[in-house]
NUGU-837396 format. One record per residue (C-alpha): residue in one letter; chain; z, y negated, x. Coordinates in Angstrom, 3 decimals. Each point is the difference from the previous one (the first is absolute). Example, Ala and Ser with C-alpha at 12.3 -4.5 7.8 and 13.67 -1.06 7.14 Angstrom:
BEGIN
SITE   residu   chaine          Z          Y          X
SITE        a        A      7.800      4.500     12.300
SITE        s        A     -0.660     -3.440      1.370
END
This chain:
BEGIN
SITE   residu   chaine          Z          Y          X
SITE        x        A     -5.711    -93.977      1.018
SITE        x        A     -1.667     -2.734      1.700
SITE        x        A     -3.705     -0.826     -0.852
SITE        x        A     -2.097      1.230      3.081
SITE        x        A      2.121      3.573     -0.553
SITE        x        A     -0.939     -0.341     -4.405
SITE        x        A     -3.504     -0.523      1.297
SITE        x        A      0.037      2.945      2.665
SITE        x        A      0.908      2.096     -3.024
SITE        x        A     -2.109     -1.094     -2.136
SITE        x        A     -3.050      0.469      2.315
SITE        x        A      1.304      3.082      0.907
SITE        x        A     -0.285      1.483     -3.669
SITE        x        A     -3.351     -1.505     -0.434
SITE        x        A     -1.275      1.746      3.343
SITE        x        A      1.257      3.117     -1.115
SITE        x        A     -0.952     -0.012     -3.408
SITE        x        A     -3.585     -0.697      1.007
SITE        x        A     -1.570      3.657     -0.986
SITE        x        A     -2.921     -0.481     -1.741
SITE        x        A      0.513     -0.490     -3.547
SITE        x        A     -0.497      3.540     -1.869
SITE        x        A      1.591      2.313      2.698
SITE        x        A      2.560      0.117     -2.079
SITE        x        A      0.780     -2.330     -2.869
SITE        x        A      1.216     -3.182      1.607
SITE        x        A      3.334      0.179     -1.288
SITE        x        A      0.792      3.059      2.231
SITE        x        A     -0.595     -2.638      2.850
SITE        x        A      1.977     -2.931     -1.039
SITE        x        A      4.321     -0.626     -0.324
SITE        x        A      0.739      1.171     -3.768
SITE        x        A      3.131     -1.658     -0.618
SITE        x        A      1.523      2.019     -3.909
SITE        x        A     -0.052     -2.117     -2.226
SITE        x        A      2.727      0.088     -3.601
SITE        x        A     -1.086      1.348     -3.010
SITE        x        A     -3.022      1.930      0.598
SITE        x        A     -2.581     -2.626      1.785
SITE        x        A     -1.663      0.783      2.927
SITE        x        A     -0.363     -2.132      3.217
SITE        x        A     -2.970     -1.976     -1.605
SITE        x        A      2.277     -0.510     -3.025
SITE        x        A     -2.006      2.528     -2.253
SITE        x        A      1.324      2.390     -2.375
SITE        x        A     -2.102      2.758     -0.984
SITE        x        A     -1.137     -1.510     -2.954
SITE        x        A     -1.213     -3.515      1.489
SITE        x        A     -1.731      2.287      2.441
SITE        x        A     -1.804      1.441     -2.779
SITE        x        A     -1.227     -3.365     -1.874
SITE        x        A     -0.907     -1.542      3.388
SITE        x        A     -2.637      2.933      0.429
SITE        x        A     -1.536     -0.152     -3.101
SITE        x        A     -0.357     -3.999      0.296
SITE        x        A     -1.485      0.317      3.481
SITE        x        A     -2.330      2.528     -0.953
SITE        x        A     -1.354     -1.878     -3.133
SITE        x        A     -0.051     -3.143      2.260
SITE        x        A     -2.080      1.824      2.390
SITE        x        A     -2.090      1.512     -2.306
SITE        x        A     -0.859     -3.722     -1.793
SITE        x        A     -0.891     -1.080      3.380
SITE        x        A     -1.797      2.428      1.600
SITE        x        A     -1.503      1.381     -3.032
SITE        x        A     -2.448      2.998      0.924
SITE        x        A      0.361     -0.410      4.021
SITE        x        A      3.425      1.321     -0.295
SITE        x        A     -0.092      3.943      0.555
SITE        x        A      3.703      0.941     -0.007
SITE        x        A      3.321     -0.861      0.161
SITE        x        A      2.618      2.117      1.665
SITE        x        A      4.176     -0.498      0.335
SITE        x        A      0.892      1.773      3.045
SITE        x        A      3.302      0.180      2.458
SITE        x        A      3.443      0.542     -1.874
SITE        x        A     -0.603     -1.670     -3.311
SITE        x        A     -2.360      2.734     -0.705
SITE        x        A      2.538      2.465      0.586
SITE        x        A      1.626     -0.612     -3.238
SITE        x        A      3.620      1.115     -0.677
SITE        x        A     -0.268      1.346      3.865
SITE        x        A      1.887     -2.887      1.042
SITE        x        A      2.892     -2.002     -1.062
SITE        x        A     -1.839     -3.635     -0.281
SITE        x        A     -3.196     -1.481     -0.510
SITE        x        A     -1.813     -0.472      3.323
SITE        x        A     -2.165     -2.843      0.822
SITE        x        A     -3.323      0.592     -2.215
SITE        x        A     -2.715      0.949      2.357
SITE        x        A     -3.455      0.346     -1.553
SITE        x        A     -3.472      1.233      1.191
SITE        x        A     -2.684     -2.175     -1.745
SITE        x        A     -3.370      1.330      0.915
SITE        x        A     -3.326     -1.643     -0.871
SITE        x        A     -3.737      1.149      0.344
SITE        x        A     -0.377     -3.721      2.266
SITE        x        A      2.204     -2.293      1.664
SITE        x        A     -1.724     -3.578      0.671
SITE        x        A      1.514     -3.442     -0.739
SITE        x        A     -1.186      0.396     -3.499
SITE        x        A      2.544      2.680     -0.911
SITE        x        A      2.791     -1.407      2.821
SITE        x        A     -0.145     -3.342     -2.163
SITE        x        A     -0.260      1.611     -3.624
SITE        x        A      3.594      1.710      1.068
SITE        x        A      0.918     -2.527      1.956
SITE        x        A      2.384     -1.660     -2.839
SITE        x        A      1.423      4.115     -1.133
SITE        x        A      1.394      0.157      3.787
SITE        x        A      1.520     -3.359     -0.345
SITE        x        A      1.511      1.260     -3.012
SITE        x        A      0.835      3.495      1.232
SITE        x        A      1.194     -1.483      3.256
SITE        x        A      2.857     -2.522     -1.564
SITE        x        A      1.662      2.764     -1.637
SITE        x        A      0.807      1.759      3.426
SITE        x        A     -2.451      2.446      0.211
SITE        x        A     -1.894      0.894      3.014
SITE        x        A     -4.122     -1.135     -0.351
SITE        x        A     -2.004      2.949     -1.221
SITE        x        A     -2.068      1.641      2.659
SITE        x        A     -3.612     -1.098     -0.719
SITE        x        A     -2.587      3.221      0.986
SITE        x        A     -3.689      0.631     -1.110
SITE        x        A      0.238      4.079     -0.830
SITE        x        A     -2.808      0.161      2.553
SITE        x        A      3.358     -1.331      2.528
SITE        x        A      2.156      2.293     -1.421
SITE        x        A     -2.259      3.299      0.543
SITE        x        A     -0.704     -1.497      3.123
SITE        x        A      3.155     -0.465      1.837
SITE        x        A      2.296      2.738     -0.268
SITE        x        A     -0.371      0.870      3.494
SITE        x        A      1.414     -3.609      0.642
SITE        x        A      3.324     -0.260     -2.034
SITE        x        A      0.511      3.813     -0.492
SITE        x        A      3.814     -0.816     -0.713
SITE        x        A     -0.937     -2.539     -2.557
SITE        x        A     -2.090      2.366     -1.378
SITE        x        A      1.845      2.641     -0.204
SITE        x        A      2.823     -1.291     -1.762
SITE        x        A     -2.050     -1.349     -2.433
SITE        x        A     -1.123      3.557     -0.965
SITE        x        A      3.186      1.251     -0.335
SITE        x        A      1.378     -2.355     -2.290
SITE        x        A     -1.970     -2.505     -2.142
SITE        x        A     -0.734     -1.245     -3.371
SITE        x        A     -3.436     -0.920     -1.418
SITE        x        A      0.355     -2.852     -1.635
SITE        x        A     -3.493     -0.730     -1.108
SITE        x        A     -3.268      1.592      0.521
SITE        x        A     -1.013      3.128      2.606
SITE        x        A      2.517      2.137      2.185
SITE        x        A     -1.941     -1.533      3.311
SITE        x        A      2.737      1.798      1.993
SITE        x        A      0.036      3.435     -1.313
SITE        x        A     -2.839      1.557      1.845
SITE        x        A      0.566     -1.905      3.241
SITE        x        A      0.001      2.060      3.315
SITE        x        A      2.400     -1.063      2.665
SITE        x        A     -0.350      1.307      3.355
SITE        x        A      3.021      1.037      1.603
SITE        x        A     -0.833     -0.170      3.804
SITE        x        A     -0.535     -3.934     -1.228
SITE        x        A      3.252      0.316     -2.286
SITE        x        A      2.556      1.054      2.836
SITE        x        A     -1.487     -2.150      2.518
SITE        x        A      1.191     -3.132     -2.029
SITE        x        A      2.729      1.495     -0.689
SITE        x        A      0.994      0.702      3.258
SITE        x        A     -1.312     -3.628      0.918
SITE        x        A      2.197     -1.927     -2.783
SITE        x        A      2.936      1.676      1.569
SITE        x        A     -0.868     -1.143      3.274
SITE        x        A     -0.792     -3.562     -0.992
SITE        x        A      3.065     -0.391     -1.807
SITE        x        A      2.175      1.974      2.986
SITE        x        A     -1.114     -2.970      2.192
SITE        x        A      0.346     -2.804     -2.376
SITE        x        A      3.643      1.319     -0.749
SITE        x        A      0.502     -0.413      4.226
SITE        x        A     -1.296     -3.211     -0.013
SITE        x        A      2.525     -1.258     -3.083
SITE        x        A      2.547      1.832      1.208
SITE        x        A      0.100     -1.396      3.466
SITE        x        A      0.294     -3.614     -1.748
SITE        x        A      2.846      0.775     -1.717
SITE        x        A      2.098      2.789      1.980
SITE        x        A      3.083     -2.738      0.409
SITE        x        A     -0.127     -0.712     -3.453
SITE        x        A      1.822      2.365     -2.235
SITE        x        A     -1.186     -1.478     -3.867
SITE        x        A     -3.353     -0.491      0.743
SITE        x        A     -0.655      3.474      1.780
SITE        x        A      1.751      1.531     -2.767
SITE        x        A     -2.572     -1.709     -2.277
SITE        x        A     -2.672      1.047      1.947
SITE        x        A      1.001      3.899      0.327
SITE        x        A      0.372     -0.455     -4.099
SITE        x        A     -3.355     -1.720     -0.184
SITE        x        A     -2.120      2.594      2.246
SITE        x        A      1.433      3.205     -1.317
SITE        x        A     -2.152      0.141     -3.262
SITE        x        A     -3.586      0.128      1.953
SITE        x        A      1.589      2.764      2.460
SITE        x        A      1.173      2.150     -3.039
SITE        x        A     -3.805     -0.979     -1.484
SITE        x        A     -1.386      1.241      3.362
SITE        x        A      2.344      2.981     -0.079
SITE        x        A     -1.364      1.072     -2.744
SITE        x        A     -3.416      0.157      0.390
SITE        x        A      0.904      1.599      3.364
SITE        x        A      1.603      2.691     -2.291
SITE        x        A     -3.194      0.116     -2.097
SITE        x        A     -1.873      0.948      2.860
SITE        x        A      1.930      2.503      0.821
SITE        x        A     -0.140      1.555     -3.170
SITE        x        A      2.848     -0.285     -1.374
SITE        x        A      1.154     -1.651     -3.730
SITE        x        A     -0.685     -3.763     -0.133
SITE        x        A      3.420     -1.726     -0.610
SITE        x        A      0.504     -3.247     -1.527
SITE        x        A      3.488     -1.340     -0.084
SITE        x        A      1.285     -1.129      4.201
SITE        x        A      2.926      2.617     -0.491
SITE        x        A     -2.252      2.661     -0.720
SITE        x        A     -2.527     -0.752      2.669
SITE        x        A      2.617     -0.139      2.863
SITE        x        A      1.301      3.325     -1.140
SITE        x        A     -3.412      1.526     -0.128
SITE        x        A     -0.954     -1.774      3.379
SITE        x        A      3.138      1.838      1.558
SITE        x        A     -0.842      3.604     -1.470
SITE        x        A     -3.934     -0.752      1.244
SITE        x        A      1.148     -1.274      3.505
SITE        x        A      3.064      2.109      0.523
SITE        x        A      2.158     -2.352      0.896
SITE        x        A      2.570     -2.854     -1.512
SITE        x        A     -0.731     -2.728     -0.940
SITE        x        A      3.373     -2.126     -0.072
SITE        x        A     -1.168     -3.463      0.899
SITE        x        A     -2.501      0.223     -2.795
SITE        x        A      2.921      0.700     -2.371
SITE        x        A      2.464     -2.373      1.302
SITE        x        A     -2.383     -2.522     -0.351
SITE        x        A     -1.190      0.668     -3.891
SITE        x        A      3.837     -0.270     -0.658
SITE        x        A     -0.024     -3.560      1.608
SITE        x        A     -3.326     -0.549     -1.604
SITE        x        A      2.009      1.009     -3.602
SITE        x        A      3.420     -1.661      0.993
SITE        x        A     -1.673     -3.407      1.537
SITE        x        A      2.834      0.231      2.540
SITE        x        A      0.632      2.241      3.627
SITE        x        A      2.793      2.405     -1.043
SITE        x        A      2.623     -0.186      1.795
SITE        x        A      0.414      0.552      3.858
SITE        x        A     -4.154      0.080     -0.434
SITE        x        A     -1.677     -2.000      2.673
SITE        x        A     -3.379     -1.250     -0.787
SITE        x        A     -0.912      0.926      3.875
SITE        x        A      1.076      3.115      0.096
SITE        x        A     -2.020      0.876     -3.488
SITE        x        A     -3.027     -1.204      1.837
SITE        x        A      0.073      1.893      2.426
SITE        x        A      0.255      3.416     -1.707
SITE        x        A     -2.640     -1.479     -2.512
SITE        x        A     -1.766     -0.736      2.766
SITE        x        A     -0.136      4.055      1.181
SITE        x        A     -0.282      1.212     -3.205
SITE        x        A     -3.140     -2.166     -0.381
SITE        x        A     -1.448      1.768      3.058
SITE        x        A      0.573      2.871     -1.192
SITE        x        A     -1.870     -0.885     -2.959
SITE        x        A     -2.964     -0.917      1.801
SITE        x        A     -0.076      2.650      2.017
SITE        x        A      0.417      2.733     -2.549
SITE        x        A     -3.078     -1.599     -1.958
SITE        x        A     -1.949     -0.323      3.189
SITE        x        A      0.677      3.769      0.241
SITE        x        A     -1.432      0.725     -2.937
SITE        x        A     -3.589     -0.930      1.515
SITE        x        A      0.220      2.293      2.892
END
């Protein structure tokens, strides 16, 4: 692969990956490549998982002293022996004030935090977090379905998410991303390896998106891509094929053969409408 096409895909994955950070853990929305022996795509096992949350949270707790409220591992890590491997470790850390007093007492715990591969810690007052549920509903949302209090109060428990305001960015992710995968896609079409990489890449945040959508409609959240696709078919009565062929490239790292990366794309392509359309339904 030349470098302009490496750097198409690698913009291409970054653009699509760009949900905000919480509507799902931000593993769901990055390539996890399985890795020997047990470690996750950070290079975690379970138990170094486990040690790195109970240094962060004495860190933070040195640091911030009183002004820290809570601490609260959400997205797939918190899910336990739900998944197969440790998940980037996304945390919650909510204070009673943010100024540059408390950014520069935990300025040195991020550094930390930050160098062992882990994804910054969103910084919220709890005023924030009661506050803006209306704004990241999917965030939110997930959060309250799976989570892990780590240190102090259950700031998430109680919260009330709207779902007019929870479909809507649903239904607006999917869009966003729909056009951004156009966009990539019409860079690459010619180039078989790096649209393969791409269709890999982009078909974790659909099967996120997909299952919110299947939230909304009321039906069992799902966690695993397999799962979601099979639910999103039985919801949406209708195949899904692209989706599948594509998680098998996604697993193999290859096209199988007589695939063609084109011809993928453009039944992903449909299948994403139909995805959008089906979610837009459900506001009607």
């Amino acid at each position: 692969m030349d470098g302009a096409a490496a750097e198409a895909v690698g913009v291409a994955a970054e653009a699509l990956a760009a949900i905000p950070t919480g509507a799902v853990d931000s593993a769901d929305l990055v390539v996890e490549i399985p890795v020997a022996g047990g470690q996750a795509v950070a290079g975690k096992t379970q138990e170094q998982a486990e040690s790195l949350l109970t240094d962060l949270t004495g860190r933070l707790k040195t640091a911030l002293g009183e002004r820290l409220l809570s601490l609260v591992l959400y997205g797939s890590a918190s899910m336990g022996d739900r998944l197969d491997q440790v998940s980037d470790l996304n945390v919650l850390c909510v204070l009673d004030r943010i100024t540059t007093e408390e950014l520069a007492k935990s300025e040195g715990v991020f550094h930390w935090w930050l160098q062992r591969g882990n994804p910054a810690p969103l910084l919220l007052t709890a005023e924030e977090v009661r506050t803006s549920a209306d704004c990241f509903p999917m965030e939110y949302h997930d959060m309250r379905e799976h989570r892990r209090v780590l240190y102090g109060a259950d700031v998430i428990e109680n919260l009330q998410i709207d779902n007019t305001a929870y479909r809507t960015q649903v239904e607006h992710e999917l869009r966003a991303k729909q056009i951004r995968l156009r966009q990539k896609a019409a860079e690459l079409l010619t180039q078989t390896e790096p649209l393969r990489k791409l269709l890999a890449h982009s078909i974790s945040t659909f099967c996120v998106l997909g299952r919110h959508g299947l939230i909304l409609s009321g039906h069992p959240a799902r966690f695993k891509k397999a799962e979601v696709v099979a639910a999103l078919e039985t919801a949406m009565g209708r195949k899904l094929d692209s989706f599948r062929s594509i998680l098998a490239v996604r697993e193999a790292g290859k096209l199988m053969p007589g695939q063609a990366a084109k011809e993928l794309l453009e039944g992903y392509l449909s299948e994403i409408d139909a995805l959008v359309r089906f979610v837009d339904g459900l506001g009607k």
